[in-house]
C-alpha positions in Angstrom: 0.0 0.0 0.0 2.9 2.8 0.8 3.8 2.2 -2.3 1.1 2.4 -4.3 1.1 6.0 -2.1 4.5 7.2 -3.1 3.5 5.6 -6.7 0.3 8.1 -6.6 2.3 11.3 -5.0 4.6 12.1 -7.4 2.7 12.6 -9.9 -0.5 14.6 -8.7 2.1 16.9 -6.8 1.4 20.9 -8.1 5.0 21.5 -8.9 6.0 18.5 -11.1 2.3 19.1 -13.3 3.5 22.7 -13.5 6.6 22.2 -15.5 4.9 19.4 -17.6 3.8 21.8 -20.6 3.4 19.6 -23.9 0.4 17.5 -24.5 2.5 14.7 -24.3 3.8 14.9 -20.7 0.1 15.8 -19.8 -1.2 12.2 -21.3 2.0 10.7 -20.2 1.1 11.9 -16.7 -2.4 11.0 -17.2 -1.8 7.6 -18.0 1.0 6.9 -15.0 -1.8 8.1 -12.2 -4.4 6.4 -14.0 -3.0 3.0 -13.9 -1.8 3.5 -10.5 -4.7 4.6 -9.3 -6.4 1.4 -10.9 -4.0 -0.8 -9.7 -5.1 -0.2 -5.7 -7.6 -2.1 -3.9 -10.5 -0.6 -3.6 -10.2 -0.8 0.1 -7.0 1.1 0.4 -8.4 4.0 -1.4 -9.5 5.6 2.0 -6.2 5.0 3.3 -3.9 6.3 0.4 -6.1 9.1 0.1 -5.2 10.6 3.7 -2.1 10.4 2.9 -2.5 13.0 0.3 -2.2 17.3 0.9 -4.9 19.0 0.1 -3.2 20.2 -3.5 -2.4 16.9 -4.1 -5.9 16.1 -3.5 -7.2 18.8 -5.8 -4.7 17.4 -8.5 -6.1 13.7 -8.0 -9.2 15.3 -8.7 -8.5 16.6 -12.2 -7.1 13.3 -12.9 -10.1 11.6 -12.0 -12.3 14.4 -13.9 -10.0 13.9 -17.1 -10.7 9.9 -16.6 -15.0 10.6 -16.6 -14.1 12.0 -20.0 -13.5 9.0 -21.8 -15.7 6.6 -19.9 -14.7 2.8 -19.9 -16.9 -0.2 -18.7 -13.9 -1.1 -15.9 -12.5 1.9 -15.8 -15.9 4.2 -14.7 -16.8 2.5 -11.5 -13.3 2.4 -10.2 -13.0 6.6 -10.8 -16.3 7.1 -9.1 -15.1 5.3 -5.9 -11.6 6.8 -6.1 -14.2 10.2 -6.7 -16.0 9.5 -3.5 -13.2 9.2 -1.2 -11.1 12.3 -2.0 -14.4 14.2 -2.3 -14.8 12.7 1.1 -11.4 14.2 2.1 -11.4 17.3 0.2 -14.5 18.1 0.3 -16.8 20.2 -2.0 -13.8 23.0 -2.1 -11.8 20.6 -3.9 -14.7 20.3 -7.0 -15.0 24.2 -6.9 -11.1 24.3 -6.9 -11.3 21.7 -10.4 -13.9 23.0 -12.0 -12.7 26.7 -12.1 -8.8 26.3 -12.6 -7.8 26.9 -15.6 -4.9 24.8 -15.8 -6.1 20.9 -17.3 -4.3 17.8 -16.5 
């Protein structure tokens, strides 16, 4: 599980998205969180979730945002349980903070 957590926090950290400009990195990026965040249990979401700042939360978010954009049969249900527990630990700040950045993952 720790590292599945370390796996998850390097890329949803604000300053490593930051200097990823091209489209590339982004998808790049995209595709590392998303099979990491796949790849855990769903009953060690809770737990790697709190280990997460609140940016980091707010950046988890986008990537799970980006994911709802391409629905997949799998892939759908996972992101809506990974949506409910960092909503559960950001709260509805952390949607409001998504939804009017500017800045996509």
């Amino acid at each position: 599980m720790k590292f599945f957590a370390s796996g998850l926090t390097v890329p949803v950290s604000e300053a490593i998205c930051e200097t990823w400009g091209s489209i590339i990195d982004q998808d790049a990026a995209f595709n590392l969180v998303l099979r990491v965040i796949l790849s855990i249990k769903t009953s060690d979401i809770e737990k790697t979730v709190s280990q997460l700042d609140r940016d980091q939360i707010d950046m988890l978010m986008k990537y799970i945002y980006r994911g709802f954009e391409n629905p997949s049969e799998g892939r759908s249900a996972q992101l809506l349980a990974w949506h409910e527990k960092v909503f559960a630990a950001g709260g509805i700040g952390s949607i409001v903070r998504v939804l009017t950045d500017k800045k996509r993952v």
